[in-house]
N, C-alpha and C positions, 0 to 999 in steps of 0.2 A: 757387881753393879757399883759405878761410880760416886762417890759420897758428894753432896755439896752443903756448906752449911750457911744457909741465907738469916743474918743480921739487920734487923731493921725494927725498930719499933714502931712504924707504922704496920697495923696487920694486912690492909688491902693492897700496899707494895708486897709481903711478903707474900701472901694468897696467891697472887699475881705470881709472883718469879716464881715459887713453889710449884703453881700449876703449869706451868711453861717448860720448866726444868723433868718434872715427873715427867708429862709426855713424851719428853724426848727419852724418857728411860733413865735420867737419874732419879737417885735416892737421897732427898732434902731430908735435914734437918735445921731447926731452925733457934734463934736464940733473939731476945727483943734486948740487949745491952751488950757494951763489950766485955764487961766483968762474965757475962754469963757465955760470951761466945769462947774466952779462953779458957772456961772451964768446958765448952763442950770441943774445942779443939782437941785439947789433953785426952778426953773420954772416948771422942768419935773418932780422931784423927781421920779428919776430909780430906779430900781429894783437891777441894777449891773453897775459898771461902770467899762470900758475894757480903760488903760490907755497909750501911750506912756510915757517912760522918758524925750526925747529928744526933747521939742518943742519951739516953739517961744513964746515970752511974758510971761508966767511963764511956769519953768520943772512940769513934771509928780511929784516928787518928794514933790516939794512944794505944788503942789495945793492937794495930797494925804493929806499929814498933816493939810492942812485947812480943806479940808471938813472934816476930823475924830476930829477935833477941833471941829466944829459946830455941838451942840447936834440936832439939827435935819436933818442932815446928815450923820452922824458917824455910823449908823448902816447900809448905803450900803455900799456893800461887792467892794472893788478896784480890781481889776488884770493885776497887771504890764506887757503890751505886749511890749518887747524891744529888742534893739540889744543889748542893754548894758551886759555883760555875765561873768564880774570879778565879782568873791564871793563878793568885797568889794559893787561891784553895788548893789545885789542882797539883803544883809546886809542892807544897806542903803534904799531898795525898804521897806523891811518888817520894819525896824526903824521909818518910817514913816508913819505906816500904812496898806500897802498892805496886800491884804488879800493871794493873789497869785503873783510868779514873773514869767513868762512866755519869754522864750529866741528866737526872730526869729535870724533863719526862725523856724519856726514851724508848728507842723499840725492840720488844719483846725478839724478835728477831737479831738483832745486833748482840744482846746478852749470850741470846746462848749460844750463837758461833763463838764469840770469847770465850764464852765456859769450856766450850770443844776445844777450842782451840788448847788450852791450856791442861783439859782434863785428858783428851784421850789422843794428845800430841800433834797433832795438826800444827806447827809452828807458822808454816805457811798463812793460816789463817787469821791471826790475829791481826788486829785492824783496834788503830786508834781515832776517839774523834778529832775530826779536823779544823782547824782553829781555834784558839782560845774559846773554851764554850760553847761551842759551836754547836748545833745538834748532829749526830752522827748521821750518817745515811742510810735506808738502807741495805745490811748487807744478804739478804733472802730475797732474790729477785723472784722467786717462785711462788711468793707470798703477801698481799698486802701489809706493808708494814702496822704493826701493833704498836698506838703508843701508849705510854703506860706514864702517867702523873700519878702525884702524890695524892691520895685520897680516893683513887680511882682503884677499880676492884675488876678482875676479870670476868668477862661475858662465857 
């Protein structure tokens, strides 16, 4: 089973991707900072790591650039889940690292094609949003799209 470890100190974002991710069959682990997500990098070594920007004790930002720093971390794949949505954010997301910058609220849908995309090689699939900030579309035509704000907890 494929590992993912969702960062966020909001816990109804992480509830949210947690339950979304399980159903589909992965195996979340989870960490509410980035000092704690590179220690659970090192311990759990995932498969994908799903990031906040905005957290206590070190940013999404920083702890990006360390673990791509650490050659035995550097090849899992990051994906910046934020509110943060100025190009200059998003710039700085991929400056550091990011493999993906993803903008909430967002749909639950669009995340975990990206996490496929990326976890169990699907290269085909991966899909960026389109325009600066833009909200992505989405990409599960077979589902009404989910969307998922900060403070907002799944059904």
């Amino acid at each position: 089973m494929k590992k993912i470890l969702v960062v966020d100190d909001e816990r109804d974002i992480v509830d949210t991707v947690v339950f979304a991710l399980e159903r589909e069959g992965y195996e979340c682990v989870v960490a509410g900072d980035g000092i704690e997500a590179l220690n659970k990098c090192r311990a759990e070594k995932p498969d994908c790591v799903i990031m906040d920007v905005k957290m206590p004790k070190m940013d999404g930002y920083k702890a990006c650039r360390l673990l791509k720093f650490d050659e035995q971390l550097a090849h899992i794949p990051v994906i910046m889940l934020t509110a943060r949505a100025q190009e200059q954010d998003r710039a700085t997301g991929i400056e550091t690292g990011a493999d993906e910058y993803l903008i909430k609220p967002f749909h639950l849908a669009d995340l975990v094609k990206i996490v496929r995309s990326y976890v169990d090689g699907r290269e085909g699939d991966r899909t960026s949003q389109p325009g600066p900030g833009g909200p992505a579309e989405s990409v599960d035509s077979q589902r009404p799209p989910q969307t998922v704000s900060p403070g907002e907890r799944h059904q």
